[in-house]
N, C-alpha and C positions, 0 to 999 in steps of 0.2 A: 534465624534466617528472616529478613525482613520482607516485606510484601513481593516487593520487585521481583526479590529473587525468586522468592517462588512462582510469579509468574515465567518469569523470563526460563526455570527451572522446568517447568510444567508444560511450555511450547516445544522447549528442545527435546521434553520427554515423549513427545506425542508425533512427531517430526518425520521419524524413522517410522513409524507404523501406518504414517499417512501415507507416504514414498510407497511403501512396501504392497498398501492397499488398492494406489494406483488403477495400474492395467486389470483388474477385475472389473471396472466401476468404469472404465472409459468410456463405453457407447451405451451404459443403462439411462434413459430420460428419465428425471424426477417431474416436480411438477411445475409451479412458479413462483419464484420469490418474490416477497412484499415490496420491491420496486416493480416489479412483472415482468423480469426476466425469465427465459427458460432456464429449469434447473437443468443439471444431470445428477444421478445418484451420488456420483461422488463428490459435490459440493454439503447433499444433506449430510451424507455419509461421514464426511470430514467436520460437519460443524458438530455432529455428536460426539464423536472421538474428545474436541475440543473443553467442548462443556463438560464433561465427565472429567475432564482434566483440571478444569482452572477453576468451574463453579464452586468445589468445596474447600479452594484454598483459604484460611483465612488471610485477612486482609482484601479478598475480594467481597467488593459489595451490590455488581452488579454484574450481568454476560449479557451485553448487547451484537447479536450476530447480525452482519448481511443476508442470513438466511431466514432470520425470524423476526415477524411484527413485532415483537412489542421485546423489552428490556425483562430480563428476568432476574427478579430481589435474588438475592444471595447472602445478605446478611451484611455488615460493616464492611466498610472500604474503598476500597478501589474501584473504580467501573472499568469494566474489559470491555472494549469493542473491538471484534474480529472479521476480520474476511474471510471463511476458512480457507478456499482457494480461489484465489487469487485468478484468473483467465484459464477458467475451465474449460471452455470452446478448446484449448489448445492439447486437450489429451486426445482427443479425436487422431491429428494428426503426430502424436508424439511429441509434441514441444514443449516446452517448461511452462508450469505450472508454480503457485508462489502462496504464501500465506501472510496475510499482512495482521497486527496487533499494535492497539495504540492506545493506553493503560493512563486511565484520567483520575483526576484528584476532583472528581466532582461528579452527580448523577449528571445522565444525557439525557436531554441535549444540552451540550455544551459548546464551548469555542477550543481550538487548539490551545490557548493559552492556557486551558488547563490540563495538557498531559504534562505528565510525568517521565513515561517514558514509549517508545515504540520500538517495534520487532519487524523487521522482512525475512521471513525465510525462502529460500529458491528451492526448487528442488528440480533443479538440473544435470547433467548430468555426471554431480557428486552435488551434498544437500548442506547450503549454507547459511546462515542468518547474520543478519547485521543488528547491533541491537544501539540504540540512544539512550542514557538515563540521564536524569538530573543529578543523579549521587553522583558521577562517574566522570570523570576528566578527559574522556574521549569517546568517540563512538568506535564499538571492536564490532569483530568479525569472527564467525565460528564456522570451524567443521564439525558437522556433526554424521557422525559414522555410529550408525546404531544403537546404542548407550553410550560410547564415548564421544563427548563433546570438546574440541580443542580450539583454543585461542587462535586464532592465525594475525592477529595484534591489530593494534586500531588502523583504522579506513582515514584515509585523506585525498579531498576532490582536488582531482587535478587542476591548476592553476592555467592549463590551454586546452581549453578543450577542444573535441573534434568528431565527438558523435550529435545527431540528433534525431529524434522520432515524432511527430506531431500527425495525431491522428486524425483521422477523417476522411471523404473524400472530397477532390475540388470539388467548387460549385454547390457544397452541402455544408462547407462552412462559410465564414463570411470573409467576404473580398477581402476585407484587412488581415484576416490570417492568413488567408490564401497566400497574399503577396510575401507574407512573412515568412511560411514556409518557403516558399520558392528562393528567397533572400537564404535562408538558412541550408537550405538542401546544396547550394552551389558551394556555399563557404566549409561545409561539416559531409562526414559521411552519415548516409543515410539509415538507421537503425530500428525498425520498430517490428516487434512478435506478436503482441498481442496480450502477451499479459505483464501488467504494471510495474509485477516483480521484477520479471525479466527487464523489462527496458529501465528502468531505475537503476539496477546493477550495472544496466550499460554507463550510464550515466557516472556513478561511482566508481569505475575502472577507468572508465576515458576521460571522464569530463563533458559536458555538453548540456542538452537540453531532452527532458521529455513532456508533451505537454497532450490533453484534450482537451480540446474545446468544445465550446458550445456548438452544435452542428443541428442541422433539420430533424425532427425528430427528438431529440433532447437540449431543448434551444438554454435548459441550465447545464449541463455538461453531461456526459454520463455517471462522473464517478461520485463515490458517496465521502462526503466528508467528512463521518466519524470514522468510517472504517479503512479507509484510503488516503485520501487527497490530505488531509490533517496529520494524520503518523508520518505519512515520507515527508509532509512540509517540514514534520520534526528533524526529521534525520539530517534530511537537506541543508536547513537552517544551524543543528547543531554541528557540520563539517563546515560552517563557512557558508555554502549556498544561499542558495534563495529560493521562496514558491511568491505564486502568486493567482489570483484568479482574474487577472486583468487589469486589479486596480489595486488591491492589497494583498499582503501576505495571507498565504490559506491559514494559518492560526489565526486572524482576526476573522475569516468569516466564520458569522452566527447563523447557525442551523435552525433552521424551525421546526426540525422535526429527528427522530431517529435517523427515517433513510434521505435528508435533504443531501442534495445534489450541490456540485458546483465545476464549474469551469477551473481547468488544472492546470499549471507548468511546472515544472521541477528543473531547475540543474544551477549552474555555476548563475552567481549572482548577476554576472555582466550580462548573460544574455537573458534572465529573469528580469531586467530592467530595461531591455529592448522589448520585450513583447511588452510591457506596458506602455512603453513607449506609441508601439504600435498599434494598440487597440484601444488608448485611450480614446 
């Protein structure tokens, strides 16, 4: 079994117990994450499940979490950086929730150009993951129903797309996005939950655009680039797609740090190259 797989082996393993763990953990507060979000229990709750699962695989050689300061040694390999879940805020109200993984051929901080491979699992309402590898001549899609994990065959972005979600509020982003969403809201239906999972699936079923920007308050974006904005660029990029953070692809931005930030768009290429258009 080669590295990957055991990763990718060891997400799916942990997947169904996170689902399951849910509704216990929805309204317990933790504390605050090393960007200085508010936690809830079931974000810490989730990245330990996580780590107990991937840290002792061999071929990982590092567990970099959104939950935790620093990178923890693991031994030869791979470095794992995770989200464990994905738009936490959304169990409160019962909405889906997501876990993102994005599996680098190099210690962090790095650039996307060096993943290897990336993971989204949803856990909506049935729990599915999309996974990218470099070994692999497509990107697939799995059900995963408790210990059985099933193939549902590889994922292809729709070539017209018609969703899009771009976060924020007016007036708290910048005019030039502002105008762009409004541009995009008239032409596409309007999509956005809350968690990255979620609207990137949207993304990948309909085609379109998901994007956060830079907004008042997080004037570099909110999301984080190892463990986010870089694994879907993968995904994105490996269907065809595009990302970008206004001016290049999110695989060439360079992180200064574990949790650096950046400005996000995800979806079909054509309109990945209107926002840069637009914010150049």
């Amino acid at each position: 079994m080669s590295g990957l797989d055991g990763v990718v082996r060891g997400v799916h393993g942990v997947a169904s117990d996170v689902r399951a763990g849910l509704a216990a953990r929805a309204g317990a507060q933790g504390g605050t994450n090393p960007s200085g979000e508010t936690q809830i229990d079931a974000d810490v709750w989730a990245d330990e499940q996580f780590f107990d699962a991937l840290s002792t695989l061999d071929g990982v050689g590092q567990y970099v979490s959104e939950e935790r300061a620093d990178a923890v040694d693991c031994g030869e390999g791979h470095a794992v950086a995770i989200d464990p879940l994905d738009g936490s805020s959304n169990l409160a109200s019962n909405n889906p929730v997501g876990t993102i993984v994005g599996v680098y051929d190099a210690a962090l901080p790095a650039t996307g150009r060096e993943l290897v491979a990336a993971m989204m699992v949803l856990y909506g309402p049935y729990t599915t993951s999309v996974v990218a590898r470099e070994d692999r001549g497509a990107v697939e899609e799995y059900l995963v129903e408790g210990d059985e994990v099933v193939s549902r065959g590889a994922c292809a972005l729709p070539d017209d797309p018609t969703v899009v979600g771009i976060a924020g509020k007016r007036g708290e982003r910048s005019a030039a996005c502002d105008a762009l969403a409004d541009e995009l809201e008239r032409e596409l239906k309007l999509r956005y939950g809350g968690a990255m999972a979620a609207d990137v699936r949207q993304v990948l079923e309909y085609g379109g655009l998901f994007g956060y920007p830079a907004v008042e308050g997080a004037p570099d974006g909110k999301l984080r680039v190892h463990f986010e904005s870089a694994p879907l660029a993968y995904i994105l990029e490996s269907l065809g797609g595009g990302s970008t953070d206004g001016e290049r692809s999110l695989l060439d931005v360079d992180p200064d740090g574990l949790h650096a930030r950046s400005q996000t768009f995800l979806g079909n290429a054509a309109l990945v190259e209107r926002v840069e258009s637009a914010l150049a």
